[in-house]
Backbone as JSON, one array per atom type, in Angstrom:
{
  "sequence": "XXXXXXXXXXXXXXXXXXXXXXXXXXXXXXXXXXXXXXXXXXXXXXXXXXXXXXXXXXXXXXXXXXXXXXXXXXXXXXXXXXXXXXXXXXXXXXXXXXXXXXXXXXXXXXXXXXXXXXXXXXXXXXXXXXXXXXXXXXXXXXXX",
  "N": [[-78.38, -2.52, -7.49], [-76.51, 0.64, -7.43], [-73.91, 2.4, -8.76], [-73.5, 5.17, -7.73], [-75.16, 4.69, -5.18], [-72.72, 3.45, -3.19], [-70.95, 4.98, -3.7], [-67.84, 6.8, -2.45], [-68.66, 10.4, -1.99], [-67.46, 13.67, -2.36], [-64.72, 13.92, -3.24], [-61.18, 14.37, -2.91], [-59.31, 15.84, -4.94], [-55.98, 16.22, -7.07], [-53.64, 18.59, -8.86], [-52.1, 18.1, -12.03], [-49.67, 19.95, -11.78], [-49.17, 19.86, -9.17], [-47.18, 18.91, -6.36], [-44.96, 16.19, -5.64], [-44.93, 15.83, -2.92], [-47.05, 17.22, -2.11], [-49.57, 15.55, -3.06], [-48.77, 13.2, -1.49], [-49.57, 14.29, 1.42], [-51.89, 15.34, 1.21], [-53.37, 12.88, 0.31], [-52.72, 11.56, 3.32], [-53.85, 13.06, 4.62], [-56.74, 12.49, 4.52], [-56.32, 10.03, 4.4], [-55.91, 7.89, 2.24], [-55.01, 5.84, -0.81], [-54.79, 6.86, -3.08], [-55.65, 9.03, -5.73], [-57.3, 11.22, -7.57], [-56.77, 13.2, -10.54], [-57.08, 15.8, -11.03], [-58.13, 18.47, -13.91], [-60.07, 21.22, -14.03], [-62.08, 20.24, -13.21], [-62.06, 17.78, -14.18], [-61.34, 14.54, -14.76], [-57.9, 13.66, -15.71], [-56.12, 12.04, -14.96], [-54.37, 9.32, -13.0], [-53.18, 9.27, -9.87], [-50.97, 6.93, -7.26], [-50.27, 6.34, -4.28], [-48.19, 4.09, -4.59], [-47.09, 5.22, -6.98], [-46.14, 7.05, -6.4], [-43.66, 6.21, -5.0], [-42.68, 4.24, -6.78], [-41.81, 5.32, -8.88], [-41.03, 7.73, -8.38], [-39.63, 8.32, -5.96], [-37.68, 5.96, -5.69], [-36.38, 6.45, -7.55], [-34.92, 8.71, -6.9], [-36.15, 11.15, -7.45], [-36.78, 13.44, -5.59], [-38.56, 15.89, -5.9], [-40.31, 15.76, -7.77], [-43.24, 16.31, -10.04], [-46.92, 15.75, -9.85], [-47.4, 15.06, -12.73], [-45.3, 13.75, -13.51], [-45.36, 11.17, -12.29], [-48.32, 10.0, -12.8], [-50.91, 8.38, -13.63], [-52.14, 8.51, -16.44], [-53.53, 6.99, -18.55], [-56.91, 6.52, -17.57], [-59.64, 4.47, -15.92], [-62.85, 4.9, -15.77], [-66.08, 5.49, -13.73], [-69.88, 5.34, -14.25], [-72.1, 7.71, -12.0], [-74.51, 5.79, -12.46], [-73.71, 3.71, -13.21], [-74.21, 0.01, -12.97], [-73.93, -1.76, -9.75], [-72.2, -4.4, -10.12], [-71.44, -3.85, -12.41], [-69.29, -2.5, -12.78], [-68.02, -3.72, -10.39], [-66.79, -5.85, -12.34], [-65.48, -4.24, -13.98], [-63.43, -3.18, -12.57], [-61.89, -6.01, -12.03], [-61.47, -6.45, -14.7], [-59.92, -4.93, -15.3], [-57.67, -4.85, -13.48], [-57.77, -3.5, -11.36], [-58.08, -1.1, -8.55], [-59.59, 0.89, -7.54], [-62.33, 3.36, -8.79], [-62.37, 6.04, -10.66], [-65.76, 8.48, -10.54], [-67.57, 9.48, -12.67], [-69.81, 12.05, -13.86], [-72.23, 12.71, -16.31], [-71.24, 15.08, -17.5], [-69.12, 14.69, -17.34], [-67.64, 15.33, -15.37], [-65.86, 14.85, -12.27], [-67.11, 13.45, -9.42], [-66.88, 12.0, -7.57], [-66.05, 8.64, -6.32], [-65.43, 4.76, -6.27], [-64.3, 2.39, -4.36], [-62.77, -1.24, -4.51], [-63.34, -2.09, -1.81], [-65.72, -0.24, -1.29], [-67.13, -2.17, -2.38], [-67.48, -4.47, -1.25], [-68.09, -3.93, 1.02], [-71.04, -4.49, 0.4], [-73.4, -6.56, 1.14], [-74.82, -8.62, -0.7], [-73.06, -8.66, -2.5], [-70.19, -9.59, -1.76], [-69.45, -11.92, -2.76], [-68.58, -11.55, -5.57], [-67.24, -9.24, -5.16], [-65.15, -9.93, -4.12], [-64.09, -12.05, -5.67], [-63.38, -9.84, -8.22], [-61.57, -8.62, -6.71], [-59.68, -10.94, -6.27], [-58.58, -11.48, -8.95], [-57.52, -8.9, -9.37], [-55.69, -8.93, -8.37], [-53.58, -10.86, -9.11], [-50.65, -11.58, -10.81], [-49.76, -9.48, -13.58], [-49.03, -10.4, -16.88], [-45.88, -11.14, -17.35], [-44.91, -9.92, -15.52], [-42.95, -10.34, -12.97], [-42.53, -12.69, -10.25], [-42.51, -11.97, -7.07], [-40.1, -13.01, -4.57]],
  "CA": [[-77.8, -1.39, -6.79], [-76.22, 1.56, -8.06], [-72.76, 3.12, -7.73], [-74.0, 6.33, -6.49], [-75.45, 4.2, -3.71], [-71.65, 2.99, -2.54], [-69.19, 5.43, -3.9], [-67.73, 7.95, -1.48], [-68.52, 11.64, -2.73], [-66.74, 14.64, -2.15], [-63.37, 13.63, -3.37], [-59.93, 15.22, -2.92], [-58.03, 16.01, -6.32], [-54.78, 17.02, -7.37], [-53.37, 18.65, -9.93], [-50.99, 17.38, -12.42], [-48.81, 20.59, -11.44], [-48.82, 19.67, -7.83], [-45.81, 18.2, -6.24], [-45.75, 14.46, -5.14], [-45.59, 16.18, -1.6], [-48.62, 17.65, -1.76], [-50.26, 14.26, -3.04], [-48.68, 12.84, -0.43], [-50.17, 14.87, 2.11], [-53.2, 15.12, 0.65], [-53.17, 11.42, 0.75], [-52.34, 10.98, 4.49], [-55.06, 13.88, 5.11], [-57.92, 11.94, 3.89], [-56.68, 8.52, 5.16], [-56.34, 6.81, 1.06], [-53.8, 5.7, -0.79], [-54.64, 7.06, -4.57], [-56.34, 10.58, -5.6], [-57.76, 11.2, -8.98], [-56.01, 13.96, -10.89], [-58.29, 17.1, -12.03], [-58.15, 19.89, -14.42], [-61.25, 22.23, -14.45], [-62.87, 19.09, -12.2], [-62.09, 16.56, -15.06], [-60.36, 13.29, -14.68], [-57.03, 13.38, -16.47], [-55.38, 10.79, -14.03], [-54.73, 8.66, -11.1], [-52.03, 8.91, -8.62], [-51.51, 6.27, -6.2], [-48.83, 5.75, -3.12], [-47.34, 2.89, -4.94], [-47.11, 5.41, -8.32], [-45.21, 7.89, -5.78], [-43.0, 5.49, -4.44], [-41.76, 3.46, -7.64], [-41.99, 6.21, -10.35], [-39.89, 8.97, -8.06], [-38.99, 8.17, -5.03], [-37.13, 4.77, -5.85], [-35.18, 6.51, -9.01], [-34.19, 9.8, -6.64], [-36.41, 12.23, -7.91], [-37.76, 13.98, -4.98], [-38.85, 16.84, -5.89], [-41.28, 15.35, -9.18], [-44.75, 16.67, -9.84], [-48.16, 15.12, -10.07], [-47.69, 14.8, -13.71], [-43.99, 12.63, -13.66], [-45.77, 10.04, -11.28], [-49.55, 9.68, -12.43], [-51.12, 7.51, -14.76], [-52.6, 9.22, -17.77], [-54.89, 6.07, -18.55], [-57.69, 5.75, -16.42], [-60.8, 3.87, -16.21], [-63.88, 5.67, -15.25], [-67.68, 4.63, -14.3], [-70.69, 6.16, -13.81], [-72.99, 7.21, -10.87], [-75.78, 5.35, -12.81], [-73.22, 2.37, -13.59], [-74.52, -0.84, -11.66], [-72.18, -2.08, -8.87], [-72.13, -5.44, -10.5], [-70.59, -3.86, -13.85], [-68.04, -1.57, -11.31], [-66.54, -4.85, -9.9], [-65.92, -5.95, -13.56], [-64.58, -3.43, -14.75], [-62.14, -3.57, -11.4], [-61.26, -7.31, -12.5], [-60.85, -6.64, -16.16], [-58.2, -3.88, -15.75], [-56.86, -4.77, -12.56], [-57.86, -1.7, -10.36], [-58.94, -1.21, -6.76], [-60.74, 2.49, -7.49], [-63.01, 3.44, -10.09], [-63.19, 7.73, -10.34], [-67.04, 8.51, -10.8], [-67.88, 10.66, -13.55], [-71.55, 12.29, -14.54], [-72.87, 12.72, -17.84], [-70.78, 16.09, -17.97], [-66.95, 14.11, -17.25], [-67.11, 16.23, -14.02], [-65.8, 13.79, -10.88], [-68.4, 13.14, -8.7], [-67.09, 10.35, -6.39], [-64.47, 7.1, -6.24], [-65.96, 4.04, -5.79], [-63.55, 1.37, -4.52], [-63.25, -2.24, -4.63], [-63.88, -1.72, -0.59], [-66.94, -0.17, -1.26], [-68.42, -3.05, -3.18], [-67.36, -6.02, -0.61], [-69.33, -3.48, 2.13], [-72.47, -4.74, 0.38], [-73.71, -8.13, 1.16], [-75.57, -9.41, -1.69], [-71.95, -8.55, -3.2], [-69.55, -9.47, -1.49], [-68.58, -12.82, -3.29], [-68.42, -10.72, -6.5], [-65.76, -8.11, -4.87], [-63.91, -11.21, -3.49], [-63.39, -12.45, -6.94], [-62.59, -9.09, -8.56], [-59.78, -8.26, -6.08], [-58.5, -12.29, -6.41], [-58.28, -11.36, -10.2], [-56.9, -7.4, -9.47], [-54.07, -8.73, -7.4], [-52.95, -11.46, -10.07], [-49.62, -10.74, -11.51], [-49.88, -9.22, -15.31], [-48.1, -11.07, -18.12], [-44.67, -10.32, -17.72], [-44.22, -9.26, -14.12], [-41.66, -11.37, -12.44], [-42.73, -12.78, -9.22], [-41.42, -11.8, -5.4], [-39.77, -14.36, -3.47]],
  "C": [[-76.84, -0.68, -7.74], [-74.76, 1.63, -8.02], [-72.37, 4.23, -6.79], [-74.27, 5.98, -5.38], [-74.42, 3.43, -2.73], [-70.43, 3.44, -2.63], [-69.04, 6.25, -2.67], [-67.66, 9.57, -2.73], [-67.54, 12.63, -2.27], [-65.31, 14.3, -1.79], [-62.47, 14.19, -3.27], [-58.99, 14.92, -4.74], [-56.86, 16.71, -5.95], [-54.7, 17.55, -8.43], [-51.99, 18.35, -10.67], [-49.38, 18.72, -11.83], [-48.05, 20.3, -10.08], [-47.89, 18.81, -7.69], [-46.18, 17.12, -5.83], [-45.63, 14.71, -3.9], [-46.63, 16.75, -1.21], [-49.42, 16.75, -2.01], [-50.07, 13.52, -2.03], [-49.31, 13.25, 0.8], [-51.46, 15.06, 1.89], [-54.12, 13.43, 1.19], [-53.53, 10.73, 2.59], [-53.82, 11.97, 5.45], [-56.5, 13.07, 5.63], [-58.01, 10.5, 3.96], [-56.58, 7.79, 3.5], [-55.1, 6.69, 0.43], [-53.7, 6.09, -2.28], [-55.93, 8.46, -4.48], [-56.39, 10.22, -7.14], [-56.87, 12.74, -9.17], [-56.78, 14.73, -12.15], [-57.48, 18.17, -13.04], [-59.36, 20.26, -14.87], [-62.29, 20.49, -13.96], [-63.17, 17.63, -13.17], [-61.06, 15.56, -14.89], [-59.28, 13.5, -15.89], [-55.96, 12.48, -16.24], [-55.35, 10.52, -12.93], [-53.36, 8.84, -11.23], [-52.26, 8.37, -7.37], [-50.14, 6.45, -5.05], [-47.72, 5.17, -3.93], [-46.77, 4.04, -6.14], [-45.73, 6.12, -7.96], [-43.42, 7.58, -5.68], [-41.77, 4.9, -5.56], [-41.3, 4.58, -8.7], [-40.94, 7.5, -9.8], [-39.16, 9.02, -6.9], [-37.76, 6.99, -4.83], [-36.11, 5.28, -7.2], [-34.62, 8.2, -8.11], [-34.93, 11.07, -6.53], [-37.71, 12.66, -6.59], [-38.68, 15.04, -4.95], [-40.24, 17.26, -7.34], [-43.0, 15.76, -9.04], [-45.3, 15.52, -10.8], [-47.89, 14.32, -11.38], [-46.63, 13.88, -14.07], [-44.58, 11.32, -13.12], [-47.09, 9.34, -11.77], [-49.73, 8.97, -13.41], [-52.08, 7.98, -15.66], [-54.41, 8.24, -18.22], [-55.64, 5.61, -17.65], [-59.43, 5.35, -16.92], [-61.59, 4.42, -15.37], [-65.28, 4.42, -15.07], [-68.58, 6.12, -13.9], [-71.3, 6.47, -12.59], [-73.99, 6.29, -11.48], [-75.2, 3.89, -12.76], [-74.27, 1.02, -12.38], [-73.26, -2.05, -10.83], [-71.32, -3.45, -9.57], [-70.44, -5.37, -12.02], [-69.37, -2.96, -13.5], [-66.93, -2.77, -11.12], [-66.01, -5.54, -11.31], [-65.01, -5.77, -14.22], [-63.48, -3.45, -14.18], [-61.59, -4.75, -11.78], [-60.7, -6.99, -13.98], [-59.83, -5.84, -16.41], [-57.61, -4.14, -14.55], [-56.7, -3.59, -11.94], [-58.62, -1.66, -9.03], [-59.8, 0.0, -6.85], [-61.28, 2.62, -8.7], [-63.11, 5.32, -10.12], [-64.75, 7.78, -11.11], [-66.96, 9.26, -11.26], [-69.23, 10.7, -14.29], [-71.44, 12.32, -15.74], [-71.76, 13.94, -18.41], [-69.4, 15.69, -18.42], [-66.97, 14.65, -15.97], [-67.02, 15.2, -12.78], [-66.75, 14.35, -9.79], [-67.99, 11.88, -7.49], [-65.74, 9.56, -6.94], [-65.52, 5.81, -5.53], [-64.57, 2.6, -6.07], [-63.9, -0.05, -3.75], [-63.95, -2.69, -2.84], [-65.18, -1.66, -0.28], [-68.24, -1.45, -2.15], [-68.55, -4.22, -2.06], [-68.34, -5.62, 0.55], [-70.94, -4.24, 1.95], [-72.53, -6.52, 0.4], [-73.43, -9.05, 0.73], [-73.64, -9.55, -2.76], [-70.37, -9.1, -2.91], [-68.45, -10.85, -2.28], [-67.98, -12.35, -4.47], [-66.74, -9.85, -6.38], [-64.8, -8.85, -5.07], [-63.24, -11.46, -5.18], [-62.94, -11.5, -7.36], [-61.4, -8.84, -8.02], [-58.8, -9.88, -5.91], [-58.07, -11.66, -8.09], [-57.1, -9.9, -10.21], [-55.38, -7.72, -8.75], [-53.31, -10.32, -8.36], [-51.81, -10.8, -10.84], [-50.0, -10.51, -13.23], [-49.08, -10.12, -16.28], [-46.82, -10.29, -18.03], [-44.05, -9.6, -16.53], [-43.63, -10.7, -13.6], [-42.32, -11.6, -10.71], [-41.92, -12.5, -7.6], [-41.25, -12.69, -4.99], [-38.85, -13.92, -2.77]]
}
């Protein structure tokens, strides 16, 4: 199976100009908790809730755009990718969304770790990626 055959299409972007209230809203629109971040319909980053939250809302800065908050490095797949090499890629960087990008770079979709556990044949697969995606990183300090 594909990723075309489990991403969701017709995605909502932002742009890095946009304020983190309009991501926010955006956000709450569409029911998700991270948006990919276009220019000229190309991935140039993710913004998530959590990015909102720690990155400007937790140091004061209410009034911070798209581009103070988002994360610059992101990991892409394809529609062609196969779901198998999707949840991988989700385990090996520690990520719950993947933005879908065609042959051109042009976003096309989000396929998240959600959409992989939906499938069956997959679902032990997901399971493990999101035990691995929610593992603390080297160097994060644990909550208690």
């Amino acid at each position: 199976m594909i990723v075309q055959e489990v991403m969701t299409a017709n995605v909502s972007c932002v742009q890095q100009t946009d304020s983190i209230q309009k991501a926010a809203q955006t956000m709450k629109s569409v029911n998700c908790g991270s948006l990919p971040v276009c220019e000229n319909n190309k991935v140039v980053g993710i913004i998530t809730d959590r990015d909102i939250v720690l990155k400007s809302i937790a140091e004061g800065q209410y009034n911070a755009s798209v581009r103070d908050c988002m994360t610059n490095r992101v990991i892409t797949c394809t529609p062609e990718m196969d779901v198998h090499q999707a949840a991988e890629l989700m385990s090996e960087h520690q990520i719950r969304r993947l933005p879908v990008v065609d042959s051109s770079g042009n976003i096309c979709g989000m396929c998240a770790i959600g959409d992989l556990a939906t499938i069956h044949i997959h679902v032990n697969e997901a399971g493990d990626a999101l035990s691995k995606i929610s593992e603390p990183s080297a160097g994060q300090n644990a909550v208690h």
